[in-house]
N, C-alpha and C positions, 0 to 999 in steps of 0.2 A: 240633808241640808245643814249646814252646818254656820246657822244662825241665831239670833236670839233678841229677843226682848225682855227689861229687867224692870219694874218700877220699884223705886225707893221714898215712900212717904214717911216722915217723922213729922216730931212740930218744930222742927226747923227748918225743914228744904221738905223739896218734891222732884222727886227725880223719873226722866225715863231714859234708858239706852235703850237700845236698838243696833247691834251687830250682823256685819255676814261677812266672815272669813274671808269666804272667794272672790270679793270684789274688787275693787279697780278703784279704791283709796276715795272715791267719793264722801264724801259730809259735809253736814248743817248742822253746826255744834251753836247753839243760845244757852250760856250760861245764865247770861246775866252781869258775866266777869270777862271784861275784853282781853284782855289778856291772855288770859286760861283757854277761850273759844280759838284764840289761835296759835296756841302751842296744843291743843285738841285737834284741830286741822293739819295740822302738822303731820301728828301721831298718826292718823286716818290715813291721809294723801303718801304717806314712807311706810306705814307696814302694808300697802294695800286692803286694808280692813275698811267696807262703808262704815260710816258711824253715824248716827244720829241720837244728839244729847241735846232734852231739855232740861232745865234746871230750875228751877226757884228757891231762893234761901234766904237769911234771913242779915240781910245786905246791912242793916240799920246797925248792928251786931260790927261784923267782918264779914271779909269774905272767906274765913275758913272753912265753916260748917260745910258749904256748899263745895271747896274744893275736893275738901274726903270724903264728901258722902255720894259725890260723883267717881271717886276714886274706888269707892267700895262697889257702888253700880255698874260698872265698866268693870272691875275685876269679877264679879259673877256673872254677867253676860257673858266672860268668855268665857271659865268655867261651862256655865251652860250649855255655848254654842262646842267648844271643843268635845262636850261630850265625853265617851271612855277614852278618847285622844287615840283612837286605831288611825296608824299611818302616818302621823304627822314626826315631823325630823325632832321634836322636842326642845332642841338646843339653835343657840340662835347668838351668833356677836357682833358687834360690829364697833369698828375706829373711825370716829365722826367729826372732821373740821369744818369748822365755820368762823373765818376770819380767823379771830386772833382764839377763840376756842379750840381744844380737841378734848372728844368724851370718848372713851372707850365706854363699853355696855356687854357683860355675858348674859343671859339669862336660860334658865332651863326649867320648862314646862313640869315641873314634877310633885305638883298636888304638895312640895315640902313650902312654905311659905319663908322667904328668909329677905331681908332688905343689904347690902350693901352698900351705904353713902360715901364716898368719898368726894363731894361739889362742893367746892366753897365757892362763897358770891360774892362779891366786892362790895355790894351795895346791900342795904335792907328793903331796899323799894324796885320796882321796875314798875316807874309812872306812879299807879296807884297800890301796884299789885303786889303784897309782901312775897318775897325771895324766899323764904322759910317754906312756902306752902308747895314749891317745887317735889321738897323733902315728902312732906302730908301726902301729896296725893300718888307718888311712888310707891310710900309704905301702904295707904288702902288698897292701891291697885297690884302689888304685888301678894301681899296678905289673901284676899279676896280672890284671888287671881289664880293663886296657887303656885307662885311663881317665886323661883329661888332669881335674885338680880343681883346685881354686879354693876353698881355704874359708878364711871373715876373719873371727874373732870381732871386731866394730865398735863393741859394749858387754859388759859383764860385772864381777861383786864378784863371783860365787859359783860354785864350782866344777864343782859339779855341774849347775849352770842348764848354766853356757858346753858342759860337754861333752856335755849331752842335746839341748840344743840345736843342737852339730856335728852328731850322730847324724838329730839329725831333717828337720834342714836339708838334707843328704844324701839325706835318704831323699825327700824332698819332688822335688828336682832327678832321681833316678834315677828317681823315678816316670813323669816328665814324658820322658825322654831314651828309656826303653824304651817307652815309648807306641806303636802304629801310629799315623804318618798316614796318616790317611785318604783325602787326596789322592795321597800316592804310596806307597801299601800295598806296589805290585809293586818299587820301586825301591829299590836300597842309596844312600843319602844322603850321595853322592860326587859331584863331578863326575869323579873317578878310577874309578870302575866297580865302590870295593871298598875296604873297610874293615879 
């Protein structure tokens, strides 16, 4: 089964995920951060990964705390749920338009943790919700994750296109990356023996 559950308590947020690889992009993401819950939805419903994320944090503040610390919880769930990654394709990309956006995204499953930002956002806001924190919860979640990424917004005027567009583009390449192949189901996708 290649699922998981993570909780993350500090004295700033309370976190749970809740992963399963195999499913059919299902989720019920309650940050707390509207926003976040549906660029979270997004992620879910485009890599076919269920997700369930609750959150609590410490809103009075920002809303940062709560985006990386769900960034860090979702990047070790799937740690968790991938396990020694026997069979899965590891590598995963994909070129993502939306409207006046296009993201490209590589990413490769490989226990090396490494961030690539190239998004720039036109605005500091979307509604309430700072545009910087796009950036935060990519590095927790790739950091945590174990996950070398690669995302380039290549066009964009509108803020909100570029960052649902990072979300989905992501999600598009995670989809592909946690796959079985089929050809080498039994094997971890190393010539090192392990991931």
């Amino acid at each position: 089964m290649r699922n998981a559950t993570v909780t993350r308590k500090t004295a700033e947020t309370d976190i749970s995920v809740t992963l399963d690889l195999d499913g059919s992009g299902s989720y019920d993401n309650q940050t707390g951060v509207g926003f976040f819950d549906h660029m979270l939805d997004q992620l879910a419903r485009h890599s076919l990964i269920d997700m369930t994320i609750r959150a609590k944090g410490d809103y009075h503040i920002d809303d940062h705390h709560t985006v990386e610390d769900v960034g860090i919880a979702l990047g070790q769930a799937l740690t968790e749920a991938l396990g020694d990654k026997r069979g899965i394709r590891r590598y995963g990309a994909c070129l993502l338009p939306m409207d006046d956006a296009l993201v490209r995204t590589a990413l490769d499953l490989s226990a090396r943790p490494y961030l690539v930002w190239n998004v720039d956002m036109p605005t500091a806001k979307i509604g309430t919700f700072d545009t910087e924190l796009v950036r935060e919860f990519f590095q927790a979640f790739s950091t945590h994750g174990g996950i070398t990424l690669h995302v380039d917004a290549l066009h964009g005027l509108n803020s909100h296109h570029i960052a649902e567009a990072a979300f989905k583009s992501v999600a598009r390449a995670l989809r592909e990356a946690v796959e079985t192949d089929q050809r080498k189901a039994d094997a971890v996708p190393s010539t090192k023996g392990t991931l």
